[in-house]
N, C-alpha and C positions, 0 to 999 in steps of 0.2 A: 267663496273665493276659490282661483285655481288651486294650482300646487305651486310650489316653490322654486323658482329659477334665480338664478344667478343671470344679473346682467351686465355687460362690460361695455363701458367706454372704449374707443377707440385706440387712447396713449396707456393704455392696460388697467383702468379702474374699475373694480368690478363690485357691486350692489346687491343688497340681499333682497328682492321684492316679489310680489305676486308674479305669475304668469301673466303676458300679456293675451288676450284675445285672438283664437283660431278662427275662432268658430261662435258665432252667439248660439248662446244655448236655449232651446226650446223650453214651453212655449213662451215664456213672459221674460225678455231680455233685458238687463239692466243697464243703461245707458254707458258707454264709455269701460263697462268693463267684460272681459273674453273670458273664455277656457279652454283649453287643450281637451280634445275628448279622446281617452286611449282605451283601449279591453279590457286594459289591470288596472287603470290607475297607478298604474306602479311610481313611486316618487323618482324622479330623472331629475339631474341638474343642466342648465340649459345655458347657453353665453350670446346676449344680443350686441353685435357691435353697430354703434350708431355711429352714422357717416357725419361728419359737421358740414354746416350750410343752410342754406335759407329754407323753409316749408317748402315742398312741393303738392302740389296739389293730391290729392288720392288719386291710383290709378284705378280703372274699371276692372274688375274683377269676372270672372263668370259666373255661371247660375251656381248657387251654395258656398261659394265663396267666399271667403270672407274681406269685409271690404279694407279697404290699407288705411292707419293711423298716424296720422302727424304724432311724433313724440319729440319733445324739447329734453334741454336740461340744462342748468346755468350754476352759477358759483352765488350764494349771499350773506354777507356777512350776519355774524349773530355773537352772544352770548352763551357762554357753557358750564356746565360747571362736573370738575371730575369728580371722580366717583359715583358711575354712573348718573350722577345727576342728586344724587341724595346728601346734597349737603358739602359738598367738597371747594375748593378754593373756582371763583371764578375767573374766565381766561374769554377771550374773546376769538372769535373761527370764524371758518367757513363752512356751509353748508350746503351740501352736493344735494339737487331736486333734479328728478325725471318725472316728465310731463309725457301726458298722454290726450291727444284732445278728437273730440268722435269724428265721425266724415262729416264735411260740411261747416266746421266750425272753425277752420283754420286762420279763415278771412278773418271774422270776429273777433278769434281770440275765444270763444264763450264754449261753456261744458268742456273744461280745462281739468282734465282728473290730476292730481298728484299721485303716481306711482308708487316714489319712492323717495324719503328723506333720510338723507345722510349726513348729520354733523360732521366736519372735519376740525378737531381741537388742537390747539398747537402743544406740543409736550414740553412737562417738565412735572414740577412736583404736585401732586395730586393730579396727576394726568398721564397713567401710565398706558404705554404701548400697550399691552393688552387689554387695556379696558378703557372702553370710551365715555363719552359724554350721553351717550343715549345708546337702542340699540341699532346697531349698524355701524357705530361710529368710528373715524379713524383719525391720525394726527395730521397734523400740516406742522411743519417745522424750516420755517423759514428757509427756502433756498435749498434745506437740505432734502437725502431722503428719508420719509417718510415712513415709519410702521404700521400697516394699517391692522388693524383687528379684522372683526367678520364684516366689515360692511366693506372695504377698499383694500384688494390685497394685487400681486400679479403671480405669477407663476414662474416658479427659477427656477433652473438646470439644475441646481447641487442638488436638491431634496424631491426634486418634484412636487412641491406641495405647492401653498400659495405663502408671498412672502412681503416685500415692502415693493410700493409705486414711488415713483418721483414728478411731483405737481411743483408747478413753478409758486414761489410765495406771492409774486405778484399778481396772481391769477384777480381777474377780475369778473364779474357774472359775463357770462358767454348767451349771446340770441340762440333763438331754440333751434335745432338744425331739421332738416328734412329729411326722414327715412320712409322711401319705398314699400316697407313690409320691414316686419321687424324677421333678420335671418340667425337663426341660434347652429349650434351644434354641441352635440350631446358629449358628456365624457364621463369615466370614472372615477373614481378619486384612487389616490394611493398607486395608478398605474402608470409605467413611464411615460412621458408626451410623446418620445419621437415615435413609439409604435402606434401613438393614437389616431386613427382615421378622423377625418370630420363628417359627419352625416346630418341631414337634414329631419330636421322633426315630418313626424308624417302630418299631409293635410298643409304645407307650405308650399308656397308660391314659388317658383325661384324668381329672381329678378332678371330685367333684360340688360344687355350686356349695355346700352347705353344708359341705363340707369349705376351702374358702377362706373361708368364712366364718368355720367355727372354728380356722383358722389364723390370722385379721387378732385375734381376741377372744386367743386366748392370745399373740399379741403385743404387744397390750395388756396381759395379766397378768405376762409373764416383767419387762416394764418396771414392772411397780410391785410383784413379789417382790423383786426386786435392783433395790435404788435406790442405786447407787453412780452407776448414767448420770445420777442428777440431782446427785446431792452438789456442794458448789460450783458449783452452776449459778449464774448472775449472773439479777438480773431481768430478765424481758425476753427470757432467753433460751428456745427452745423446748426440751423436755424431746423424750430419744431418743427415747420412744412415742408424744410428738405425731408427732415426725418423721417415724416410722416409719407412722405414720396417714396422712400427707401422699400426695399421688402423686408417684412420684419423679421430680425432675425431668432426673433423667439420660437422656442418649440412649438409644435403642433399642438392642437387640445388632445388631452386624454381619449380613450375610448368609452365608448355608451355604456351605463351601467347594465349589468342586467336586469331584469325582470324580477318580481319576486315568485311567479311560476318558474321562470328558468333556474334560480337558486334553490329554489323547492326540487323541482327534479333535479340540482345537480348535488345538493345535500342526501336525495332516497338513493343517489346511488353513489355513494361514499367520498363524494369528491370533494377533500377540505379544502381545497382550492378557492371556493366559494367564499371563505371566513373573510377574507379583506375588503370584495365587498361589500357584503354584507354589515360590516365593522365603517365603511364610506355611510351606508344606507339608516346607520345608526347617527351618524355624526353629523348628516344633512336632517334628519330630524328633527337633533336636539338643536340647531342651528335655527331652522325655520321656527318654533315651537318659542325661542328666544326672542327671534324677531317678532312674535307675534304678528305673524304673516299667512297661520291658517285659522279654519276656526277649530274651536273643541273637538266638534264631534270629527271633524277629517283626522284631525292627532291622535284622538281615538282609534281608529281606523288604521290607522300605518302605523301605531305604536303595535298594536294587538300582530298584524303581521309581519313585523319586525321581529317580536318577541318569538311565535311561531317558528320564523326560521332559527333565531337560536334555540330552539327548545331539538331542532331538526340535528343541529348543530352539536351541540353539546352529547344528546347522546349516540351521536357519531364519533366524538371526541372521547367520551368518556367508555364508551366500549370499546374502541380499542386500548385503551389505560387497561383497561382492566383484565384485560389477556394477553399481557405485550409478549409474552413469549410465543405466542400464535400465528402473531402477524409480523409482515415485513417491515423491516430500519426504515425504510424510506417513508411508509407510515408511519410510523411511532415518529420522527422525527417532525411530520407534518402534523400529528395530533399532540406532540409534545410542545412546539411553537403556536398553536391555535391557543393552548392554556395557558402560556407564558402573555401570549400578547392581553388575553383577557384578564389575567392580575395584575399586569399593569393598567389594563383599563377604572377596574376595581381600585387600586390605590390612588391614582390623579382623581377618580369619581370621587374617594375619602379625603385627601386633601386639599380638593377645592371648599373655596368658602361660599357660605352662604348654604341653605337648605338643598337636601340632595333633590337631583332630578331639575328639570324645566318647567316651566310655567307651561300647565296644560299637558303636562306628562308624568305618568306617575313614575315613580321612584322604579330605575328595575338594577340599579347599581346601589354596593358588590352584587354583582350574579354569586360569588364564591364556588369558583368554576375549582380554583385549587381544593375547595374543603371539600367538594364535592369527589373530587379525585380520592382524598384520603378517604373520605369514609367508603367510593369503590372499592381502596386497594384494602380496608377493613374487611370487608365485606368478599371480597375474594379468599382474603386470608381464613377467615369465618368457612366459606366453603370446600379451601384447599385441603384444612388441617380436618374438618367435622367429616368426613369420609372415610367410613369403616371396612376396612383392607379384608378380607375372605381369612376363612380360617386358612393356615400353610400344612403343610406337612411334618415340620418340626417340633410340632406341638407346644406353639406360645400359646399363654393365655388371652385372651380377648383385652385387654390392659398391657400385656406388653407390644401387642400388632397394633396398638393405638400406638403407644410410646414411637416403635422404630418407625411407622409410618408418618407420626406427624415432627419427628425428628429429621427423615429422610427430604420428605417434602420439603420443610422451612432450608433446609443446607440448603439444594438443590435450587428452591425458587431463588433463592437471595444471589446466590452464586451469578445466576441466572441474570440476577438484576443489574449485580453488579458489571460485567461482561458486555452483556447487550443493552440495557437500558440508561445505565447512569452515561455512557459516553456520549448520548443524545439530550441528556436531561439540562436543564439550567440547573448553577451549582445553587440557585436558592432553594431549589424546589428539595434538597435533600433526597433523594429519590430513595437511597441505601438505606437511610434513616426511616423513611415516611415506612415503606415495607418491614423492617424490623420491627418497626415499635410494633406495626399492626399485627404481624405474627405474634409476636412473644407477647401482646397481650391475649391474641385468642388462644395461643396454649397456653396461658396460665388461667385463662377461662375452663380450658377443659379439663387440665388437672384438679384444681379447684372442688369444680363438680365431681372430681372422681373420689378426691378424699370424704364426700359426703357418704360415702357407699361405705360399707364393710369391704375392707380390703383383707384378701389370704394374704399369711406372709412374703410368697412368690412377688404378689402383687407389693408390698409394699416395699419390700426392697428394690424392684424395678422403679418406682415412683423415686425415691430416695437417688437411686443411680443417676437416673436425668436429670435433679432437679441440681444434683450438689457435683454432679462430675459430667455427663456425656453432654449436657445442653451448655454450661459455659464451657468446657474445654474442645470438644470435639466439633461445634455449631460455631458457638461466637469467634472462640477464638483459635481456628480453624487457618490455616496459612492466606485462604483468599478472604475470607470476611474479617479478619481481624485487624488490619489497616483501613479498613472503610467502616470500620465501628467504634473506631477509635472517637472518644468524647459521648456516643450516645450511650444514654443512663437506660437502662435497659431493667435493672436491678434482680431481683431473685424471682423465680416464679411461683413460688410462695412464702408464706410470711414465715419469718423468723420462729415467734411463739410453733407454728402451725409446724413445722419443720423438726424442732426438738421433742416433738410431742411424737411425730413419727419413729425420730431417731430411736427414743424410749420405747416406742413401740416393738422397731425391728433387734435392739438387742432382747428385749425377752422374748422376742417369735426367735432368734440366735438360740441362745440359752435353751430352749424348750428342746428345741428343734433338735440340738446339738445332742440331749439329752437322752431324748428318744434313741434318737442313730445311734449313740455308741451300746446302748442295753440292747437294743436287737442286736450288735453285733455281735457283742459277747454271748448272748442266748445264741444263737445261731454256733456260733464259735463253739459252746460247750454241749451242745448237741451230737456233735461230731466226734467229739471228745469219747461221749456216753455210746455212741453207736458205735466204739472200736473202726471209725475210719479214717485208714492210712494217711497221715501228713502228705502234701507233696514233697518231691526233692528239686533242688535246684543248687547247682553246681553241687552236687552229692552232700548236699546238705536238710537235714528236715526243716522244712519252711513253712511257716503259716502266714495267711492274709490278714489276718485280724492286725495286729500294729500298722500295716499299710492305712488298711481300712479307717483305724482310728484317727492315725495320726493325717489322714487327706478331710475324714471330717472336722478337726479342728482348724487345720489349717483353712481348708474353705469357707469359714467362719472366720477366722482372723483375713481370709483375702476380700472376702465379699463387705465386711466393715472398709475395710482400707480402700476399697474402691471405690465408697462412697464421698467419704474424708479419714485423710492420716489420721484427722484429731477422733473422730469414729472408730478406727482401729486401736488406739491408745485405750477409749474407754472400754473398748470388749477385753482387751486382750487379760486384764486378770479374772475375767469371769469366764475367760478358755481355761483359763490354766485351771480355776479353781473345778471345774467339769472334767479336766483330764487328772486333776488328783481322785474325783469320785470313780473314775472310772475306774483307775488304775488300782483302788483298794478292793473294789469289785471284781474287777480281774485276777487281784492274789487267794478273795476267800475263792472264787468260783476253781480256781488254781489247786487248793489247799484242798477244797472237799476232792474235785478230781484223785488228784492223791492220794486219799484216803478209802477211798472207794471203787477205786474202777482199776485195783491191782492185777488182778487176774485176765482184762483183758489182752488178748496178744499183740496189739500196737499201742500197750503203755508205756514203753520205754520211747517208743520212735515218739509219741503224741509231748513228754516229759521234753524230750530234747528240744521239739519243735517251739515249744514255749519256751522255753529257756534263750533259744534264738531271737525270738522277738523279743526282749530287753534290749537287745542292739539297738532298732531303730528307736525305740521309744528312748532311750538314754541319748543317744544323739539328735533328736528331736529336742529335748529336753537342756540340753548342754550347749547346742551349738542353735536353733534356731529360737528357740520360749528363752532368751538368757533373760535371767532374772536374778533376783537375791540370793546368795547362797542358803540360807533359811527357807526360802521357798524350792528352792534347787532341791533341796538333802528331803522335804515332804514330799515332792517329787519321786525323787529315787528311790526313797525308803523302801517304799511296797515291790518295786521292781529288785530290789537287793535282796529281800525277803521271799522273792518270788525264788529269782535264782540260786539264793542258798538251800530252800527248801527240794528245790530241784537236784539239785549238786547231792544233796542227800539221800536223795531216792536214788539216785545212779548207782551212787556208791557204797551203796547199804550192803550191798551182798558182795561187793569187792572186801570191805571193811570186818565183814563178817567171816569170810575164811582166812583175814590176815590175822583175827584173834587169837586163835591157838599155838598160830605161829611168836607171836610176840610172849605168850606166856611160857614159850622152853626157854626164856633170859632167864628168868627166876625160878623155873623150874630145875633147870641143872644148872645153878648159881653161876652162870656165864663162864661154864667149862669151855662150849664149843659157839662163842657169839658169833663167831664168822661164818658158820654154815648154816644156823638161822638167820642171819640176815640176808644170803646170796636164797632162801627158798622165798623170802619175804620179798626180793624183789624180783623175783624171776615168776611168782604171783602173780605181783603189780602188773610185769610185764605182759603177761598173756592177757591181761582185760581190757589193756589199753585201746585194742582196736572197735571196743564201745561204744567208746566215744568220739570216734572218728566223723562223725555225723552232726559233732558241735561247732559251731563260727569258731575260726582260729580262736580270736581272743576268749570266748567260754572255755575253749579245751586250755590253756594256759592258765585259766584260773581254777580249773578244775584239777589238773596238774600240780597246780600252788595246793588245792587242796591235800592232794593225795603226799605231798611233799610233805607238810605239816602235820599229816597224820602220822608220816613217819616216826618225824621226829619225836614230835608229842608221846606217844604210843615209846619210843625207846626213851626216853626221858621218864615216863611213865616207871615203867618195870626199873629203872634204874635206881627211885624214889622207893622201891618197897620197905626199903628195911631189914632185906630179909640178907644182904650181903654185909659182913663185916670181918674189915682186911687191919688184921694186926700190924702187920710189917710194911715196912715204908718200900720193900723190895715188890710185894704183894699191889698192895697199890699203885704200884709204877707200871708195873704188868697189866690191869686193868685201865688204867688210863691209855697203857697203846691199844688196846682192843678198840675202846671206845673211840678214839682215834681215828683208827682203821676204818671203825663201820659207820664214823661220819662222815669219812672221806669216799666212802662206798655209797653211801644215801645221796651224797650232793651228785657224784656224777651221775648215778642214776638218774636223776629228777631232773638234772640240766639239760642231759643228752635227751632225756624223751619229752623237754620243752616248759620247764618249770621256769617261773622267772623271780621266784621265792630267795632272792638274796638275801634276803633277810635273817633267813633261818641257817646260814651258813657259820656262825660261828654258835651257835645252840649247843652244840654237841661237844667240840673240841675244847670248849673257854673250860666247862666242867669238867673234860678228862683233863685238866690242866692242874685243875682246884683239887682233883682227887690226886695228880702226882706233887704236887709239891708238899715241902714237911714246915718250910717256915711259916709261921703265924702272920707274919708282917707282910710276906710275898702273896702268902691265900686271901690277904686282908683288900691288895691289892687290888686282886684277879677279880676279887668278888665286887669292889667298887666297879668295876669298867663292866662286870655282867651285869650288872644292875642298871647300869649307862644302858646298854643297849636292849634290855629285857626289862623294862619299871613293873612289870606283873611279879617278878619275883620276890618272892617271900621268904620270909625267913623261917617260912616250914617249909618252903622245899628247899634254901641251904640247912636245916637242921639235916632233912631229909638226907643229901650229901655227905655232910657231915658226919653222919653216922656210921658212912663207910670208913673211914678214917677211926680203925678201931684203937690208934696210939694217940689221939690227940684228946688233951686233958678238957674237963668242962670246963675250967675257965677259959679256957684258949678259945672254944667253942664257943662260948659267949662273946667273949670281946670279939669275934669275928662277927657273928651274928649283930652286931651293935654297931657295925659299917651300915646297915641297911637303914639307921634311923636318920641319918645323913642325907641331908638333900643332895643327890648330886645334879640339881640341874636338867634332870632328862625330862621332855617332854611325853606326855600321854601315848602311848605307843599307840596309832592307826592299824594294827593287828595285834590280836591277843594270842600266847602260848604258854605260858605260863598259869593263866585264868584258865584256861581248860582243864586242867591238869590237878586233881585231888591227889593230896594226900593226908594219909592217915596220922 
């Protein structure tokens, strides 16, 4: 059999049938039937309009030419039944035949081929406009218009496709008319009509001008033989042969398909333009292949080169998907619409009924032209992110230049997609989506495989950083992607279990790590120490690194947890602290031996102070940024308190030691002349003061408190000997102003040169009070509110006192002494002087 044309009545019916006859084909020709002989074979749609009127004889042809065929066609009534024919309610129609009859038989009547049969079923229930009574079939509905399916359609303005004819119900079989040569012209599908030329098949005749002429004359007579087309006409109305007089005011036909060489070269050089008809050249296929109007092996044959150009197609289509940031909008927009139009072909493919494909065609729907995109845009993802960046300059490890680069790239592409591709995209296709998932599963591919490795701790806290902070906050949910990812389930990029296991990992590579660095520090630290090299200074003060040092190692460990997750920092943060209590007891013994060993060098006094400095930062590190329990606070501080007392001590070892002799002429010349040993004792003090000039204000203030407290201690001290005892109540009052005097000489002293020891400011005075007074009930007094403010004092150092008081009786001495069994109330005094202080 030929190929597949399309044939059209006159008043616009148009017929799905074989090709009629060009050309008999060589050598053994079969009666009555033709083929078009073309280079490609290419499938072409073709429109024969037949003129009505009587047979005309065949005209004479020239040499190879093919001779001219009487074709008829008439109306006859029949029986039908819908659904396709299988069973459905039966309805009685008409049935549209074209007739074809050879040269020489027209007289006869005889070797009569049938063309083509067309049921036409009247509609209603089990008789739906899309599906006929057979194939080809189309409705006749009384009077009205008509839907035809594929055998009887016409062609409308609004769609450009083909749509419904209007046949009179009265139609009655029609005599067969006379055509000259059958005249076609070729057209597209899907392409508008009024730009469509009409062109002639090659190898056709043309007809002569008086043969249309006596075609328009017996179209005129077939309308006034059978006047059924006027019957019931209304006035006014025009009669079918005016009409048919008229020039029609229908569109032009379409334009000629192309070729399937011509789609072939216009698919190798990128032109998607091609896809529509190509996507006609599909759908005239499955049409003919329906009709059963070619044979197998030709549907073989144009299915195989059909599929060919989509294969040309497709990966025209699908390389540009898959490099959209390469190529230009106006492509992507063309190769974005080529995939859309083919999932929609794919899903009408999946929702029609019945067995996919056509009779005689194998199945090639869903093509899955979209799945095929996803798994490109996998597949690009797979090569975007698997690209191993150069070593830099900054000296990352080969795991973290994986990290930033396939962190950079995913931003980047996405960003990318979002801006210039999804504004092109159909909103089903999810495009923002389609590319995310596909990254974020090939990086969880990659990290995945990276946990398989032995990972350095460097390495596994970078994994940790991306997976629990820089990939959702800085990636997903990044100001331009994170309104276009809203709703996509993206989830973690790795598992849960897998994740805590790291976590546990990175705090003991934390802890280890932490551990190491602070022991070198301090080795490093007391090295310096040992080689007598000079502290720095800074604002004229001796300064060391080492608390700096410590306290950025800890902290870098509590910031590098919190960067991963808060809840990460929560769990390191008491295994910092408990790391900076071992250090910090490390640092008092390495402190302690120093001390004890390395006196003689000539920067131990500057090296003593320098340490002593650093309890600043570590205490305010400790107080204002580690806040913790106060129980944990005071283990803390302990060894820093101990550090700095033991310091305090070395400073003022050899102050302390030439204010010795001095404090022993109190007792030595029974406090004849206490006012000129006390102006040598602080005029002592005063010249060593500038010492420690080289301490952080708040050490020299405490160091101050100290020397204040030694004072006192030290004259309280000598005043407990025993070795004084004042008979006279005139004696005693004279001693109490002394002592007076030289408390009121020690406090300005200590104030003016920066003491802030208020405390010890009635130390001195309450007791020259207790030594002038004679009443027992008033000393009983004096000595409850000393006790308030001193809870260290004893009733051996008021015996001690007491002892001065050479007229007061034992028992008076006793019941005074028997105030101290009396709670009064005072809480634990926060400094001790009285505890220092023996006596005998």
């Amino acid at each position: 059999m030929g190929q597949h044309r399309t044939h059209t009545v006159r008043w616009g019916v148009r017929v799905w049938g074989p090709t009629q006859a060009w050309r008999q084909p060589a050598p053994t020709p079969r009666p009555g039937w033709w083929e078009r002989v073309s280079p490609s074979r290419t499938p072409q749609l073709g429109r024969l309009r037949l003129a009505q009127g009587a047979h005309a004889r065949p005209r004479a042809r020239g040499p190879g030419q093919p001779p001219s065929h009487s074709l008829g066609f008439g109306l006859r009534p029949g029986v039908f039944r819908g659904d396709g024919g299988r069973g459905g309610p039966a309805r009685r129609g008409w049935s549209l035949r074209l007739f074809q009859a050879a040269p020489g038989s027209e007289a006869t009547g005889s070797a009569r081929t049938q063309v083509s049969h067309v049921p036409l079923h009247p509609s209603g229930p089990g008789f739906p406009h899309s599906q006929g009574a057979g194939a080809g079939a189309a409705s006749l509905d009384g009077g009205g218009a008509q839907c035809l399916a594929t055998g009887v359609k016409r062609r409308t303005e609004q769609n450009g496709g083909w749509g419904c004819a209007r046949i009179p119900a009265s139609a009655q079989p029609l005599a067969p008319c006379d055509c000259s040569g059958p005249r076609f012209s070729l057209c597209a599908m899907g392409q508008q009509p009024s730009s469509a030329p009409s062109l002639r098949v090659p190898g056709e005749v043309a007809p002569d001008r008086d043969e249309e002429e006596a075609s328009t004359k017996n179209s005129n007579v077939l309308a006034t033989q059978y006047g059924f087309f006027t019957k019931g006409r209304k006035k006014g109305q025009p009669s079918l042969a005016e009409t048919e007089s008229e020039p029609e005011s229908s569109p032009p036909p379409p334009a000629q398909l192309p070729t399937v060489e011509e789609l072939k070269a216009d698919l190798e050089r990128g032109r998607l333009e091609a896809a529509g008809p190509l996507l006609a050249l599909e759908l005239e296929l499955q049409e003919a292949a329906a009709a059963g109007l070619a044979s197998e092996e030709e549907l073989v044959q144009r299915q195989s080169e059909v599929e060919a150009l989509y294969a040309l197609l497709r990966d025209q289509v699908l390389g540009l998907l898959r490099r959209p940031l390469e190529a230009a909008p106006e492509r992507l927009r063309q190769a974005l619409a080529v995939l859309a139009e083919q999932e929609r072909q794919d899903r009408a493919a999946a929702a029609a009924a019945g067995p996919p494909g056509s009779p005689g065609l194998a199945a090639t729907r869903p093509r899955g032209w979209l799945q095929l995109w996803r798994d490109g845009v996998a597949q690009a993802a797979a090569e975007r992110l698997s690209r191993r960046p150069a070593a830099d300059a900054e000296g990352r490890t080969e795991a973290e230049r994986a990290f930033l680069h396939m962190g950079r790239t995913m931003k980047e592409d996405l960003e990318a997609v979002v801006e210039r591709l999804k504004p092109l995209s159909p909103a089903d296709f999810s495009v923002v989506a389609a590319y995310a998932e596909s990254y974020h599963a090939e990086f969880a591919a990659q990290l995945a495989a990276l946990t398989q490795l032995e990972l350095c701790p460097r390495d596994t806290y970078m994994l940790l950083l991306w997976v629990q902070n820089l990939y959702p906050n800085d990636i997903l949910n990044s100001p331009k992607l994170s309104p276009e990812l809203q709703g996509v389930r993206l989830g973690t990029l790795l598992p849960q279990t897998q994740i805590r296991q790291l976590e546990a990992t990175f705090l003991s590579n934390e802890v280890a790590s932490i551990r190491e660095l602070t022991a070198r520090a301090l080795e490093l630290e007391s090295e310096r120490w040992t080689k007598d090299e000079a502290p720095q200074r800074l604002d004229d003060r001796c300064h060391s690194e080492l608390a700096i040092d410590i306290i950025q190692i800890i902290s870098q460990g509590q910031d590098k947890a919190e960067s991963i997750t808060l809840d990460l920092g929560t769990q390191i943060k008491p295994l910092l602290l408990e790391e900076l209590a071992r250090f910090l007891r490390s640092y008092q013994r390495a402190f302690d031996d120093f001390l004890e060993r390395c006196r003689q060098l000539r920067n131990y006094r500057a090296n003593v102070i320098a340490n002593i400095n650093n309890c600043l930062p570590f205490r305010v590190s400790v107080e204002q940024r580690w806040q913790t329990r106060p129980d944990l606070q005071n283990s803390l501080l302990r060894p820093l308190n101990e550090l700095k007392s033991h310091g305090f001590d070395t400073l003022l070892q050899s102050l302390f030691g030439d204010l010795k002799p001095l404090f022993k002429r109190f007792t030595q010349t029974r406090w004849d002349a206490p006012q000129q040993t006390l102006e040598e004792i602080i005029s002592t003090v005063a010249e060593r003061m500038p010492e420690f000039s080289e301490l952080q204000d708040c050490f020299r203030e405490e160091l101050l408190e100290a020397v204040h407290l030694h004072l006192v201690k030290e004259y309280i001290t000598h005043l407990c000997k025993r070795r004084l005892v004042l008979k006279t109540a005139e004696q005693q009052q004279q001693l109490a102003g002394l002592v007076q005097a030289n408390a009121q000489d020690i406090q300005q002293f200590c104030t003016q040169s920066g003491s802030r020891a208020t405390w010890l400011h009635h130390a001195l005075p309450t007791l020259a009070e207790i030594i002038r007074l004679q009443d027992p009930s008033a000393i009983k007094i004096e000595v409850a509110t000393y006790a308030a403010l001193y809870p260290d004092f004893s009733k051996g150092h008021l015996s001690a006192i007491l002892a001065i008081k050479g007229n007061l009786s034992s028992s008076d001495a006793k019941s005074i002494r028997s105030i101290l069994d009396i709670n009064t109330g005072a809480h634990e005094p926060s400094k001790a002087l009285f505890s220092l202080i023996k006596v005998g």
